[in-house]
N, C-alpha and C positions, 0 to 999 in steps of 0.2 A: 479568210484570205480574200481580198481586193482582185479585182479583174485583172488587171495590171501583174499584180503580184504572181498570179497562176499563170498570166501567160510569161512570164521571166521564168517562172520554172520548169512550165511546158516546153519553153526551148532549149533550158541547160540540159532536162534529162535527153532531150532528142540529140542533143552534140555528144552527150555520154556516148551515148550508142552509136552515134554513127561513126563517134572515133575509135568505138572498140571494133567496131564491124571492119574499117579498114584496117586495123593494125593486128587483126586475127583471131580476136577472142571466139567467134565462133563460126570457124574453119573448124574445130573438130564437137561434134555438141557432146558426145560425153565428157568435155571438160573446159564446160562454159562457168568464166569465175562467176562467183555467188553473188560482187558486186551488183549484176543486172537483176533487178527485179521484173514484178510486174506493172510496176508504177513507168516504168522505161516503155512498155510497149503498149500502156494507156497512153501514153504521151506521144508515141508514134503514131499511135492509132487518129488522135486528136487532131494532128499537123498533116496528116496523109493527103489530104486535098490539097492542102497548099504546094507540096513538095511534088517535084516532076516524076512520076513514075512510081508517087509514093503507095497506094495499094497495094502495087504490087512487092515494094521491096517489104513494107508490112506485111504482107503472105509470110514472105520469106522469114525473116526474122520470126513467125507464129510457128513456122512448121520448124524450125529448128528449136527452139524454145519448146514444144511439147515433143520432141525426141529424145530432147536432156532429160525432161520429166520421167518418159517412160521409161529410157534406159537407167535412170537412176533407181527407178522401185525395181526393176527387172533382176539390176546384181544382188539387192536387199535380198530380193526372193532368193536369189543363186547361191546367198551364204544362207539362206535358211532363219533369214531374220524375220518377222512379222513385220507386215504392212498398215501404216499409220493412219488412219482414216479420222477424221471430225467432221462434226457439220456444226456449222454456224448459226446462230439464232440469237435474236433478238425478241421473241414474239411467241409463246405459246398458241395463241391464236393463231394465229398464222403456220404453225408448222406442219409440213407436208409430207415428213417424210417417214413417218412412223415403221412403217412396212420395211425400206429400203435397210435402214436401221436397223429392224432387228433380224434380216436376214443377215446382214455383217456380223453382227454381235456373236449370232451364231457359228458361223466361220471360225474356225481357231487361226486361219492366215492370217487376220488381222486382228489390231486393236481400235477398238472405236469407241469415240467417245460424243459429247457436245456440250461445244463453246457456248456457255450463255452471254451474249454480249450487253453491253447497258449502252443506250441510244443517247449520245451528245448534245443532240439537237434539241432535246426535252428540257425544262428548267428541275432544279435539283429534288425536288419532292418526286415530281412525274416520273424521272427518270430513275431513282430508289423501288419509287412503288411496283412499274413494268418488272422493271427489273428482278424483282423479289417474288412478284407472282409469277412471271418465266422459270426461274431459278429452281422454285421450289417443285412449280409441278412437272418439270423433267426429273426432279429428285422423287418426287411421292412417286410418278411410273416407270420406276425403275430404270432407268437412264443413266447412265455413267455420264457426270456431267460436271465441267470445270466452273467454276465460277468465275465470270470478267470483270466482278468490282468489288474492291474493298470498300464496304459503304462507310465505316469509320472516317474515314479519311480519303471518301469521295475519291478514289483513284482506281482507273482504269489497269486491270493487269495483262499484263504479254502474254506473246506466246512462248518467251520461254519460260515466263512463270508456270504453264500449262504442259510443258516438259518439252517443246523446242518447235518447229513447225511442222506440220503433218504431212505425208507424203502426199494423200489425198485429201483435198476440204472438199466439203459440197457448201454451197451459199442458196440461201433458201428466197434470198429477196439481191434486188440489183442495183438498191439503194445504200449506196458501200459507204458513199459521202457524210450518211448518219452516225458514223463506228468511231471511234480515237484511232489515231493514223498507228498507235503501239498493237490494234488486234486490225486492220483495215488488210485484207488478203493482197492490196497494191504492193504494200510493204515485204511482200514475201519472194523469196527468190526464187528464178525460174525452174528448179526442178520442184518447186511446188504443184500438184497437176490442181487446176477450179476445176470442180463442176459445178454444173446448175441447176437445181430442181425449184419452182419458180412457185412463192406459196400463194398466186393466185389467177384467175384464170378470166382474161382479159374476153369484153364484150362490146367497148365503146371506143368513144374518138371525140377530138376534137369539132369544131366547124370546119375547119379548115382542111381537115382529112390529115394532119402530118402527126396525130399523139401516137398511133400504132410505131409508125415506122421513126421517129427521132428518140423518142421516148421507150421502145420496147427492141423492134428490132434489129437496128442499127445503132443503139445505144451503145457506146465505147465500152461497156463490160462487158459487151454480148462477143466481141470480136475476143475477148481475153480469154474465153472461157473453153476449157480440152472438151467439155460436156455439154450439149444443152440439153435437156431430154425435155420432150414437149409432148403437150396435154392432147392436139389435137391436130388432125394431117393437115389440116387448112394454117394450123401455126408452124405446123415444120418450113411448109409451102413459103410461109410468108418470109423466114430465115432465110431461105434460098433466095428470094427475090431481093431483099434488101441488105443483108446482112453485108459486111466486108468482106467474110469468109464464103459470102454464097451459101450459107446451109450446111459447108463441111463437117462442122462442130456440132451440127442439132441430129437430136434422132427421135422418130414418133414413138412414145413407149407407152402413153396415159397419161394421167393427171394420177399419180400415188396415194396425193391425200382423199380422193376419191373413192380409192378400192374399197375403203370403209363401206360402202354403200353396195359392194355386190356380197357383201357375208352375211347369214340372217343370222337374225338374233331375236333373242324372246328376253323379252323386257320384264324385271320381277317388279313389285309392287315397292319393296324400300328400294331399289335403283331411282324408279321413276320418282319417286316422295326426296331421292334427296338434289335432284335433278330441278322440279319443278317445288313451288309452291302451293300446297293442296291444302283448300278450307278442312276445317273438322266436319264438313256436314258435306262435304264432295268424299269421292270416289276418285282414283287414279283414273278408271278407267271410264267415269264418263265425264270427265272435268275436259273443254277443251282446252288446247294448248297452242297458241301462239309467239311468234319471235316477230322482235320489233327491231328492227335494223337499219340507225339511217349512216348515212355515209358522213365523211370530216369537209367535205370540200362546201362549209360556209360561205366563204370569204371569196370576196368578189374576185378578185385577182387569182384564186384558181386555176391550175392549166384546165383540168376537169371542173363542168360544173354542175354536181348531181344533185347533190343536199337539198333537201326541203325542209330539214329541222326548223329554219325561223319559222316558218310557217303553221308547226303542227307541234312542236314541243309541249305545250302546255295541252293538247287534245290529247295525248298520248295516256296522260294521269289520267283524264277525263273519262276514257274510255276504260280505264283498267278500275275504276271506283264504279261505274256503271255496271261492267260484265264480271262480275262477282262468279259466275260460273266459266268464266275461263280466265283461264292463268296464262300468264305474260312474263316474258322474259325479253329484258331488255338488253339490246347487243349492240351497244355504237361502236362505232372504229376507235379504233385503241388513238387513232388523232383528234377524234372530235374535242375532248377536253383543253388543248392546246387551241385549236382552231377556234372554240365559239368565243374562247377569249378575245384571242388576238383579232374578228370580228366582230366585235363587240355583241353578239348574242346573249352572255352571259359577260358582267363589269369584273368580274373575280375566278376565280380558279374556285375558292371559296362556296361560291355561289354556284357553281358547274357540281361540285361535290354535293351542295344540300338538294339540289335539283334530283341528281342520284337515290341521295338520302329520302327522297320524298315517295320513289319508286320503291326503293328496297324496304322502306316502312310498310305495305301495303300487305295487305294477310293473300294476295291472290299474284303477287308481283317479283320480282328478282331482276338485278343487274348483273348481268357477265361479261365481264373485260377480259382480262389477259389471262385466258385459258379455253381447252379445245371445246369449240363449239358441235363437232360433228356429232355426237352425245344429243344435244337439243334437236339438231336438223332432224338426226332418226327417230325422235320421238315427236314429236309437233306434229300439227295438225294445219300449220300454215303459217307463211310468213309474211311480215311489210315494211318493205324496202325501198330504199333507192341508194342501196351501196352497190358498187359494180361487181366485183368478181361474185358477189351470191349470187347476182340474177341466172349467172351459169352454174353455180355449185348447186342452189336447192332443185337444180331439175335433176338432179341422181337421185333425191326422194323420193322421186314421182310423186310429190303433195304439190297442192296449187297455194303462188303466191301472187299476192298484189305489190305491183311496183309505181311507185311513188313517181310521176312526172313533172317537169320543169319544161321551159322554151329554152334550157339552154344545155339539153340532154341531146347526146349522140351518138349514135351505134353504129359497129363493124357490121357486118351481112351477119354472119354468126348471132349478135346482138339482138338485130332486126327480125330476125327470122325467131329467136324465142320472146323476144318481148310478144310478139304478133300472137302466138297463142298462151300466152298469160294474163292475168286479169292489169288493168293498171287504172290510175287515179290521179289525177293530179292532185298536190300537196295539199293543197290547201280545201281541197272537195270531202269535206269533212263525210258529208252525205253517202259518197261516192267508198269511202273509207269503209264507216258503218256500215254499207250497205256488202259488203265483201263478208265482215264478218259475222251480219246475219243471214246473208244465202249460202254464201260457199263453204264458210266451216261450219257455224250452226244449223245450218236449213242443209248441211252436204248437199249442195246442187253444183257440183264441179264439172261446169259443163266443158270444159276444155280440154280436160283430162286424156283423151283418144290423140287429141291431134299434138299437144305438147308429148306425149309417149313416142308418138311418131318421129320426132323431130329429135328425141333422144337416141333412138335406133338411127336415124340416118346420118347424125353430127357427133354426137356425144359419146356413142357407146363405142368404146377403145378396145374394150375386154370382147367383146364381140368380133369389132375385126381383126386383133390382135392374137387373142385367144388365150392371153395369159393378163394376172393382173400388173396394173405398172410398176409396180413394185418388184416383181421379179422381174418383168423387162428391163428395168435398171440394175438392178444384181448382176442378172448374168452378160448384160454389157460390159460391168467392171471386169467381172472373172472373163471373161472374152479375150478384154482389152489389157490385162497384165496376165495372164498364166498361160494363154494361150500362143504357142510358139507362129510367130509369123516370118 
């Protein structure tokens, strides 16, 4: 759709509503017609600067709009009907919400399931393959889960192919733009209630200081959403300050896909062997174990500029054919493949796959894309990155990583404050590279270790100040927020 074209529609849907608002439709919100979506109050949300007093009458229209919501699952409950829950996904990799999940599952008040969605914006192989590796490994872990594509015939399915829309969705990512407008939660009417459980956990910025707040906090789905539940009080904090809502919708609960990291666990020897790649003449337990993790943002044009992959792609092999005594697991962003194309890093898609192929040959090496990484974090011995939401996710290991620097890399205070005790490298400091993974993980000289802990106790640790993990602080938020009489 042409700029042009979205702003024609951005103003017909704002005339919709502002002629249903005058002629009464919602003077009573238990019987607000269905016609109104959420696509209606994205589109208010968009035009609210322009319009005289428009934040605020977009309050208005928000809070009436999540009263219809409530009231509408409220009577469900009142006949004794179960409540409809889904979460949305696109992205095993990415998914956060494992926990929250299966405390619903367990619940008999509701039914819950999850939407696997297939990403538009992918060309049609890319977008099969995601797709298919999503699909499947919410099906192999037991997940009641619809599926969004007919791959035959390359079509996106609905929701009411999916048995009609849900009373609750959670959306795991705020990138809605990616989805067929037939599964896009825009489309959904307003006693549909959003929440938001967010699958990753922000540490940078632009130059210019505005990627946090146009881009995350103030972003027109942020204003949409009945739920935000957030990772960290400094990001509640920041809702409040920027948001359109002021923060009303966000609540500090954790990071869920995190809890993984306060349960111990004892690792068996076929777990790890099917996990990692172990030579015949290594041992599970003394082979080290690293993850190699660079980020998608190649391409100059970039809002984010992290990537150092031109620079070190072909070191990467180098170093996994050299250190025959540790195994390497290669984790790029589920974009990189797109992106090194379309900046011309790799001429082919083709080429991006044998690249792969060249990894996944190696008797001490493996590539993992679209499936749950938390698995590798806990067992690794250390990581090298310059993808952003890990630099904050691998400090719940408490293993030490090297992150990969650019001049055109920049960080929130959060950011700043753990890059500063972590090891880092610029991309192309081959030297600097090697020299991580023969002091700090083979020589364990992890001198950082005290004051990176520190910094996780003072910023990070949720379940500490919290007391519960976020997983259950989003549970009994829901049950809170529908059973509990107000």
């Amino acid at each position: 759709m042409d700029r042009q074209t979205f702003e024609n529609k951005v103003v017909e849907l704002v005339n919709e509503l502002m002629d249903g608002f005058d002629n009464g439709d919602f003077e009573d919100y238990k019987n607000i017609p269905l016609k109104y979506k959420w696509k209606h109050l994205s589109a208010l949300e968009y035009l609210s600067p322009s319009i005289e007093g428009g934040d605020e009458f977009y309050r208005k229209i928000y809070n009436i709009a999540i009263k219809f919501g409530i009231y509408t699952v409220k009577e469900k409950i009142k006949r004794g009907e179960k409540v409809n829950v889904a979460f949305q996904s696109y992205s095993a990799a990415q998914w956060p919400a494992g926990g929250v999940y299966e405390r619903i599952a367990k619940d008999d008040r509701f039914d819950v399931k999850v939407f696997a969605a297939p990403l538009v914006d992918r060309d049609r192989d890319s977008r099969i393959d995601s797709y298919t590796q999503t699909y499947n490994w919410f099906k192999t872990n037991g997940y009641k889960v619809f599926g969004g594509l007919d791959i035959e015939n390359d079509r996106t399915k609905s929701w009411d192919e999916a048995g009609g829309y849900p009373d609750v969705l959670y959306v795991v990512s705020s990138w809605n733009d990616i989805l067929s407008e037939n599964q896009n939660y825009l489309e959904m009417p307003l006693n549909t209630l959003i929440g938001f459980i967010d699958y990753g956990m922000n540490a940078v910025e632009n130059k210019d200081g505005s990627y946090e707040k146009e881009y995350i906090y103030n972003k027109n789905s942020a204003g949409l959403m009945w739920k935000i539940y957030c990772d960290l009080e400094k990001t509640y904090e920041k809702y409040k300050k920027y948001n359109i809502l002021h923060g009303k919708n966000a609540l500090y609960t954790g990071y869920s896909k995190m809890d993984y990291f306060y349960q111990d666990r004892i690792w068996k020897k076929d777990e790890i062997e099917k996990l990692w790649k172990i030579p015949a003449d290594m041992s599970d337990k003394s082979i080290k174990k690293i993850i190699i993790a660079p980020h998608f943002s190649v391409h100059d044009n970039a809002i984010l500029k992290f990537a150092t992959f031109k620079n070190n792609k072909w070191f990467w092999i180098y170093l996994m054919k050299k250190y025959r005594n540790i195994s390497f697991v290669f984790k790029p962003h589920p974009n990189l493949r797109a992106m090194s194309v379309e900046a011309g890093v790799f001429k082919t898609y083709e080429d991006y796959d044998n690249y792969l192929k060249q990894i996944d040959d190696l008797p001490n090496a493996k590539v993992v894309t679209e499936s749950s990484y938390l698995e590798y974090f806990a067992t690794s011995d250390g990581m090298i990155l310059d993808s952003c939401s890990f630099l904050v996710e691998y400090m719940y290991t408490k293993k030490p990583l090297l992150f990969l620097r650019r001049d055109t890399q920049y960080f929130t205070d959060v950011g700043k404050e753990i890059l500063k005790e972590n090891y880092t490298a610029l991309g192309e400091d081959y030297f600097g590279i090697e020299k991580f993974i023969t002091g700090v993980i083979l020589g364990e000289k992890d001198t950082k270790k005290e004051k990176r802990d520190q910094i996780f106790k003072n910023v990070l640790d949720y379940k500490g100040k919290l007391g519960n993990l976020a997983s259950e602080n989003i549970y009994q938020d829901l049950i809170k927020s529908l059973f509990e009489i107000s």
